[in-house]
C-alpha positions as CSV (number, residue, x, y, z in Angstrom):
1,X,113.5,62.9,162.6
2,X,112.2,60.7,160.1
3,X,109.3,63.4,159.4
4,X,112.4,66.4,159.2
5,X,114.2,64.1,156.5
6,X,111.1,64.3,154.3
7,X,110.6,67.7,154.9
8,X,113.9,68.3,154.0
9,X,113.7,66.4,150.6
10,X,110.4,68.0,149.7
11,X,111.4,71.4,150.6
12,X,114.4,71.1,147.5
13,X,112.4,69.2,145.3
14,X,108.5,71.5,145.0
15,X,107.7,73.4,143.7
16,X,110.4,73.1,141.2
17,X,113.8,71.4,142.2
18,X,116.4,73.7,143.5
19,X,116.2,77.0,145.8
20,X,117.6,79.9,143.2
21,X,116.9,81.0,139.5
22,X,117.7,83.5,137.4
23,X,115.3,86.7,137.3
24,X,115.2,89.4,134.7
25,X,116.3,93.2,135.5
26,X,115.5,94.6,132.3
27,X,112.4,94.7,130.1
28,X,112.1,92.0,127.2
29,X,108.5,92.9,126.4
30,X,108.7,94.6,122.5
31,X,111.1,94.3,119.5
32,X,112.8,97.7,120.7
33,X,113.6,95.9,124.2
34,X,114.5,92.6,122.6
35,X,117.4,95.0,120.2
36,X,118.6,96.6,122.8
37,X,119.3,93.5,125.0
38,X,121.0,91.5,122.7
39,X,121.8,92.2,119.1
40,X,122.7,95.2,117.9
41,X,122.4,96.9,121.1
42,X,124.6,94.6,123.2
43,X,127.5,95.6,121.1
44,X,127.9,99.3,123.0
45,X,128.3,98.1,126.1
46,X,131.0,95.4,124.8
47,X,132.9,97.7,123.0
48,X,133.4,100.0,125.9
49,X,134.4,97.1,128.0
50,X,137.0,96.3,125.7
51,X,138.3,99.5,126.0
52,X,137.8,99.7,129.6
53,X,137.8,96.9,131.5
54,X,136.4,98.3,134.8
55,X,133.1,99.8,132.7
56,X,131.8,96.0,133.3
57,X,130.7,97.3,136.7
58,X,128.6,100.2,135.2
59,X,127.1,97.8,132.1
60,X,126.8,94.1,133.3
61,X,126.0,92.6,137.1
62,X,129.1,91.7,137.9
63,X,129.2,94.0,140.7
64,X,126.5,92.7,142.8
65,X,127.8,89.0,141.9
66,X,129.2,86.1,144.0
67,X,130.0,82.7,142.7
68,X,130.4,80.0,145.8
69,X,132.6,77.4,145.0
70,X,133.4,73.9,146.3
71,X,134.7,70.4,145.0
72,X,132.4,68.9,147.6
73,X,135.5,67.7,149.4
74,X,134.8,68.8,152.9
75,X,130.5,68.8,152.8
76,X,128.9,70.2,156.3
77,X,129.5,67.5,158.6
78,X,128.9,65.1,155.9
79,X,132.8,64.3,154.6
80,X,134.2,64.1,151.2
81,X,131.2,63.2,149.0
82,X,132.1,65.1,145.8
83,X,131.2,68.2,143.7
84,X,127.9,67.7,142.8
85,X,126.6,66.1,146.2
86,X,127.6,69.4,147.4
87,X,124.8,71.1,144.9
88,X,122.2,71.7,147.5
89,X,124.7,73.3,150.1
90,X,126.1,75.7,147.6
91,X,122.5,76.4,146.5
92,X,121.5,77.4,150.4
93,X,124.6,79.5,150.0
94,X,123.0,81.6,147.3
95,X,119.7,81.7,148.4
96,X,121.2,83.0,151.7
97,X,123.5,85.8,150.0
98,X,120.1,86.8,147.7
99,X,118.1,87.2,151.4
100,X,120.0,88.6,153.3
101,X,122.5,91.1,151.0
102,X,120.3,91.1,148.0
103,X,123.5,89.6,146.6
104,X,123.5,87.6,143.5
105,X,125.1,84.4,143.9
106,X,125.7,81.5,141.5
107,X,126.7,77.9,142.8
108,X,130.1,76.1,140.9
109,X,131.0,72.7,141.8
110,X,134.1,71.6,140.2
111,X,135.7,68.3,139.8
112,X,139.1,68.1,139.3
113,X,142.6,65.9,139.6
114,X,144.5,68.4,141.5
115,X,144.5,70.8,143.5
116,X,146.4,73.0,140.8
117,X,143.6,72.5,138.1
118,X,141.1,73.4,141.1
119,X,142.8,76.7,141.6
120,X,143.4,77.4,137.4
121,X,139.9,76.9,136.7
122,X,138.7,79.6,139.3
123,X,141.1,81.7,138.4
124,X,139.9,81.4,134.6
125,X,136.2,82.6,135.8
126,X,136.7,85.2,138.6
127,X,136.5,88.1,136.3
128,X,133.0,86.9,135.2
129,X,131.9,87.7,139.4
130,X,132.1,90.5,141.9
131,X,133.7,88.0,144.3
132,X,134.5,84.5,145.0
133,X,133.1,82.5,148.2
134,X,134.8,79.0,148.5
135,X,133.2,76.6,150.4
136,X,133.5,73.1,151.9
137,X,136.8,72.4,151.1
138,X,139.2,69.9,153.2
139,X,142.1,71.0,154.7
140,X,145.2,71.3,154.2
141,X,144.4,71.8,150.8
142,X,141.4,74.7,151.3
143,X,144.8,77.0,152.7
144,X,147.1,76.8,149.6
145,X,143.8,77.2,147.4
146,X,142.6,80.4,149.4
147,X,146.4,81.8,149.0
148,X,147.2,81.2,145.3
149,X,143.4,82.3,144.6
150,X,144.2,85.4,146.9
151,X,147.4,86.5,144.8
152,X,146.0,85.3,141.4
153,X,142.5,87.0,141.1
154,X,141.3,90.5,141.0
155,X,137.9,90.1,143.1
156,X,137.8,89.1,146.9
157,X,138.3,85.7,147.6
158,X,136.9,84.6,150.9
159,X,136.8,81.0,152.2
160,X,133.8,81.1,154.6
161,X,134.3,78.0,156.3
162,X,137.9,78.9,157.9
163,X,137.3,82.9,158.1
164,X,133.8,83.6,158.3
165,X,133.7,80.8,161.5
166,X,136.4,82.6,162.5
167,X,134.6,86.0,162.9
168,X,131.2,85.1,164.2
169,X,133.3,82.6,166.4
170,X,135.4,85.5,167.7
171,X,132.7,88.1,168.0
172,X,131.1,86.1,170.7
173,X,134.0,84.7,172.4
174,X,134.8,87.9,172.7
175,X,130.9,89.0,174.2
176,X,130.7,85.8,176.2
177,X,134.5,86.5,178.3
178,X,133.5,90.6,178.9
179,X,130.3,89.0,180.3
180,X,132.3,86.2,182.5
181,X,134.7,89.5,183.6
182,X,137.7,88.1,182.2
183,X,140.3,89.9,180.2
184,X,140.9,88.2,176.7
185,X,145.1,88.7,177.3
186,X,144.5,86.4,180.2
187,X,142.4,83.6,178.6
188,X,142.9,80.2,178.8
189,X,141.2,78.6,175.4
190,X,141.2,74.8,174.6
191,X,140.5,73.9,170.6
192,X,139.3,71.0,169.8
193,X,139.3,70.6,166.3
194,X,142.4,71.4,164.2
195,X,140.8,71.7,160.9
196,X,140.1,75.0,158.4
197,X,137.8,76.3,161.1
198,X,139.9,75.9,163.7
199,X,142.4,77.6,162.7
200,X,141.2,80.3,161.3
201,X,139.2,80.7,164.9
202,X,142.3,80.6,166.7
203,X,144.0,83.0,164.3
204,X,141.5,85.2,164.2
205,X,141.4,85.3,168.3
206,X,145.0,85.6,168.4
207,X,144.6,89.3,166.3
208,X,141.6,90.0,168.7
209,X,144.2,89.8,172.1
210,X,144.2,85.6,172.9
211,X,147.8,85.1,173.7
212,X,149.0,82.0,171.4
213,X,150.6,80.4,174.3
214,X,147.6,80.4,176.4
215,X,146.2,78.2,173.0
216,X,146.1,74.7,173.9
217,X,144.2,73.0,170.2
218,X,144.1,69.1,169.7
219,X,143.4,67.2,166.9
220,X,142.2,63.5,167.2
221,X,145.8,62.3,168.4
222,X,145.7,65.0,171.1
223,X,147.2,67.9,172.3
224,X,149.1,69.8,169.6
225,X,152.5,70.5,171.1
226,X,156.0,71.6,169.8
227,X,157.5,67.5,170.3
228,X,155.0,66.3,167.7
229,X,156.3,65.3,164.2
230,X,153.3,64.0,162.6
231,X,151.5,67.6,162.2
232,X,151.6,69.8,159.3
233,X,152.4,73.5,158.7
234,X,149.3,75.1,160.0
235,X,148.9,72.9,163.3
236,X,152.4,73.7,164.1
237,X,151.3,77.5,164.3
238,X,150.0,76.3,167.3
239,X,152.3,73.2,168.5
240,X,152.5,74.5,172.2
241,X,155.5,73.6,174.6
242,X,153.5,71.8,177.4
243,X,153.7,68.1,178.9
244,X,149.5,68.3,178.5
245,X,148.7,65.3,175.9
246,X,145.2,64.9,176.9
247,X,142.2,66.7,176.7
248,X,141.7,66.0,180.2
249,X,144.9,67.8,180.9
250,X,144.2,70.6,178.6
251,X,140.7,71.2,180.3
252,X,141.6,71.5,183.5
253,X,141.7,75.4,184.4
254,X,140.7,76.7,181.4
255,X,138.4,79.8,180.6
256,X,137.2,78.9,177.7
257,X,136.4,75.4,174.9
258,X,135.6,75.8,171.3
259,X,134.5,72.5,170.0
260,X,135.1,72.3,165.9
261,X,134.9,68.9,165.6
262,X,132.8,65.8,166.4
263,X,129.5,64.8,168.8
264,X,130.0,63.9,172.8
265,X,134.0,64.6,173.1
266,X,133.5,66.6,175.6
267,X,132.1,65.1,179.3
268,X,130.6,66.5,182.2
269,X,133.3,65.8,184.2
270,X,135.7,68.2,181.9
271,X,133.3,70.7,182.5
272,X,133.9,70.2,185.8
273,X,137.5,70.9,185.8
274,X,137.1,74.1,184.2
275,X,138.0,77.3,185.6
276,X,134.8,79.5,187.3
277,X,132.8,80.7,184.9
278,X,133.8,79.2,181.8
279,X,132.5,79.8,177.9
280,X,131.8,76.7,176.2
281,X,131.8,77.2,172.1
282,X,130.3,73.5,171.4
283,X,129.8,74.1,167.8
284,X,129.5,70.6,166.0
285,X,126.5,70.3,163.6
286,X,123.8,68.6,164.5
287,X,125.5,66.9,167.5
288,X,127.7,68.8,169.4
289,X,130.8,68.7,171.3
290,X,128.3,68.3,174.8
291,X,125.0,69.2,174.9
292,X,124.2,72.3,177.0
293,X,121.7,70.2,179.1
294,X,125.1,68.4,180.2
295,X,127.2,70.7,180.7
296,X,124.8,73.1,182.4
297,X,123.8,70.5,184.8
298,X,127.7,70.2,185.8
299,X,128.0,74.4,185.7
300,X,125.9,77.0,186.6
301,X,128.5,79.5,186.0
302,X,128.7,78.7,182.1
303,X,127.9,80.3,179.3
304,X,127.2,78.1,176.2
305,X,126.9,78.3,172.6
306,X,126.0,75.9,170.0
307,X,125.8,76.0,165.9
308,X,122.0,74.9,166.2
309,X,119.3,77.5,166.2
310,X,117.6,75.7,169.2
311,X,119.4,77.1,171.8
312,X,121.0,80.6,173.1
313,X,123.8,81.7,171.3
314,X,123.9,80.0,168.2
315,X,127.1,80.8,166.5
316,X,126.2,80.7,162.7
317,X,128.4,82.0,159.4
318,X,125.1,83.3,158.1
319,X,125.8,86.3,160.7
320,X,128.9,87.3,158.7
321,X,129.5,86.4,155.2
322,X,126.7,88.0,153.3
323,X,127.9,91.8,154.7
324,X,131.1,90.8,154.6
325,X,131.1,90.7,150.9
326,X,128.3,93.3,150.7
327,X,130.4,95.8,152.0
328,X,133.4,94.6,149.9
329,X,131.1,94.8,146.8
330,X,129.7,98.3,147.5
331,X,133.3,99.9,147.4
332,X,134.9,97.4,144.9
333,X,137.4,96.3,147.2
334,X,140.3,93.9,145.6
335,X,140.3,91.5,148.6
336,X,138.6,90.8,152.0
337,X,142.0,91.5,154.2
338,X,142.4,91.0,158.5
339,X,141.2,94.7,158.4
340,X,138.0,94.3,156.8
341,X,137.3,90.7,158.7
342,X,138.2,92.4,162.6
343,X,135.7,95.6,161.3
344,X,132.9,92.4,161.2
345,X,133.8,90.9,164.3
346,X,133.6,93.7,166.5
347,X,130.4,95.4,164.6
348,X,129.0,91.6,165.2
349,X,129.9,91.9,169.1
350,X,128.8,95.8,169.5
351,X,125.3,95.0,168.1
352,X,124.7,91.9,170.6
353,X,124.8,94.9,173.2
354,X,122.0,97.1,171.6
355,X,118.7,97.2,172.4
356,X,117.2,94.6,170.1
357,X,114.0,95.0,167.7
358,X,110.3,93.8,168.1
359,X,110.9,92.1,164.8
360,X,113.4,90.2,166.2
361,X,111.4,88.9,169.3
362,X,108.7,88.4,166.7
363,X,110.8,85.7,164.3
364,X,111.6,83.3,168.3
365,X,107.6,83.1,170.0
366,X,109.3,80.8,173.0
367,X,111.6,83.6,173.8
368,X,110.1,86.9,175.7
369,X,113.1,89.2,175.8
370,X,116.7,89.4,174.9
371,X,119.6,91.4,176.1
372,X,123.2,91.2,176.6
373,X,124.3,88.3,178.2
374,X,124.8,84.7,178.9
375,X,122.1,83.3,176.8
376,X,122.7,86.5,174.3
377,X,126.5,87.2,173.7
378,X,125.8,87.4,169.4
379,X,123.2,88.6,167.1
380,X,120.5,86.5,166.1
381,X,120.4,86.0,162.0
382,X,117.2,87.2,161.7
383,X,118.4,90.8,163.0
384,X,117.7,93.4,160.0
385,X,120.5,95.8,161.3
386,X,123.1,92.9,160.8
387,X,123.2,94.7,157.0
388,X,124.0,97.8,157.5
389,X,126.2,97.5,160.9
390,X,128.7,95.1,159.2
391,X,128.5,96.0,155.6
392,X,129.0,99.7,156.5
393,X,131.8,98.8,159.1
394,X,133.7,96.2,156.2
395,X,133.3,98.6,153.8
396,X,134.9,101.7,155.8
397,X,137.8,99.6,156.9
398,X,138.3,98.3,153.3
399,X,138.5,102.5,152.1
400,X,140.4,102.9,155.6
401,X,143.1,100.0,154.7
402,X,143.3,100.7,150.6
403,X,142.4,97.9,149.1
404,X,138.8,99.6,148.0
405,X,138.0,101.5,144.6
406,X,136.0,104.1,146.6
407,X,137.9,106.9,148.2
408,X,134.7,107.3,150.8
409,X,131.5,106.0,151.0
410,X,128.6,107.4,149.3
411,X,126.4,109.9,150.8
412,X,123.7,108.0,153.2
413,X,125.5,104.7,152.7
414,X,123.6,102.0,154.6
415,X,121.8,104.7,157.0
């Protein structure tokens, strides 16, 4: 571990500090070059832009441009260690969106007093980007931001912690019960975790057939249920009217666990009091809720998933948000809306099912094949067709819901 920590630290540091910089798309070479990119040349495209604001699309790269955002508030697993400890994360947010959507993202860390001044100084830059991606911001506060930013800004605004969880989250729940042969209606689903993530998995599954009263989410006082007054307006969404306080209680029965929240809360013996052939969504980073050693050794029946890349099914954001907001992008839509976000999760879950790629089974040596099933229920992020399956599917349902620019997509889009 000691040896990974250095690794870590040299990787960011050398060559050069940092993982992005800024490349050049036009020539600078002679005098003629050097006039048309800045002065006088730069003045045509600026007068047409004040004329017309949405020319800035055809003259600048706005279009192809993310800014991801954070006041460092809510960092990985890591806490509330400000904006600028936040730096790296936001950085291997960009470098992410550049590798995998050719998107060109730029990293803002603000500091700020309240949440207010958080939200006014986004809002003073989103015209400068194609789209805003926030990121690692606490709850309660990351809701109110997401909304007023939502209502106030004429790019898409996406928080990928709560929704972007939420899809990848849902896309293999989804998988992992078809496998199990259980109907979604019918699930039983235990939370644990009441955060941004959590809720926005749970609302998310809700809109993709999980009945909210088969919900049962606890935070770290318990089961969420409708005689507690010491939870706020987004747990009491899912304040339940049950005598289960425990998670003990909870367990017992259920179909399915997502863990969103801390290392080793979940036991073997909970496992045990699951119902046959349970999923188990353990997705703390690095530890998680149980380790799949443990809970397979309890259940032969289960399907697991993790966040970590080491096992099956690793449930990772990095699956969704760069096509989410490639698609958005490539038809100018004016928001990422529930229309756009269920498009991902069930291109996410349709692909699992399709035959995968050599070059796929080239980027994992240990593992020999993969198809649909219980150590395969999502994509893996190294799958090329990612791209174009959910780009292409967000886009079409942001035309389809009329919230895009485009009218249809272009001819051969994402082939």
């Amino acid at each position: 571990m000691a040896d990974f920590r250095q690794q870590a630290l040299d990787y960011h540091e050398f060559p050069v500090p940092g993982k992005t910089a800024v490349c050049l798309t036009k020539p600078a070479e002679t005098s003629m070059d050097l006039a048309l990119a800045y002065s006088p040349g730069v003045a045509e495209p600026v007068r047409e832009i004040a004329k017309d604001p949405d020319t800035a699309y055809r003259y600048t790269g706005k279009g192809n441009t993310v800014a991801v955002i954070s006041n460092g508030t809510a960092i990985l697993g890591l806490g509330n260690l400000g904006p600028l400890a936040s730096k790296p994360v936001m950085e291997g947010k960009a470098l992410l969106f550049k590798h995998f959507a050719n998107i060109d993202a730029t990293d803002i860390e603000i500091k700020h007093d309240t949440t207010e001044q958080f939200i006014n100084t986004v809002e003073a830059i989103a015209d400068t980007f194609g789209g805003i991606n926030l990121e690692d911001i606490k709850a309660p506060e990351c809701f109110e931001i997401e909304k007023t930013l939502i209502e106030r800004c004429n790019v898409p605004v996406f928080h990928d912690d709560q929704h972007g969880t939420a899809i990848v989250t849902t896309a293999g729940m989804i998988n992992a019960l078809e496998i199990q042969g259980k109907k979604i209606e019918d699930a039983i689903i235990v939370c644990m975790g009441a955060g941004a993530a959590a809720i926005a998995c749970m609302t998310m599954l809700i809109k993709c057939g999980i009945q909210r009263k088969h919900i049962y989410m606890l935070d770290r006082k318990g089961v969420i249920h409708s005689e507690r007054t010491d939870i706020n307006e987004y747990k009491a969404l899912f304040a339940n009217q049950t005598t289960k306080r425990t998670l003990r209680d909870a367990i017992a029965g259920a179909d399915a666990f997502l863990g969103l929240s801390g290392p080793d809360v979940l036991s073997g013996d909970d496992v045990a009091l699951m119902a046959d052939k349970p999923v188990i969504f353990a997705c703390s980073n690095p530890d998680p809720e149980i380790k799949p050693e443990v809970a397979h050794d309890v259940r032969q029946d289960l399907i697991m998933g993790t966040g970590r890349s080491d096992y099956p099914n690793q449930v990772n954001n990095v699956l969704c948000f760069p096509f989410i907001f490639r698609g958005a992008l490539d038809v100018r839509a004016s928001k990422i809306n529930d229309e756009m976000k269920i498009a991902a999760v069930h291109a996410i879950a349709d692909l699992a099912k399709q035959s995968v790629p050599a070059a796929v089974l080239a980027a994992y040596p240990d593992v020999d094949a993969l198809s649909f099933g219980p150590d395969y229920v999502i994509p893996k992020p190294v799958d090329p067709r990612l791209l174009s399956h959910v780009a292409k599917a967000v886009a079409q349902a942001a035309i389809d819901s009329g919230v895009s620019v485009l009218k249809s997509l272009p001819e051969g889009y994402m082939v």
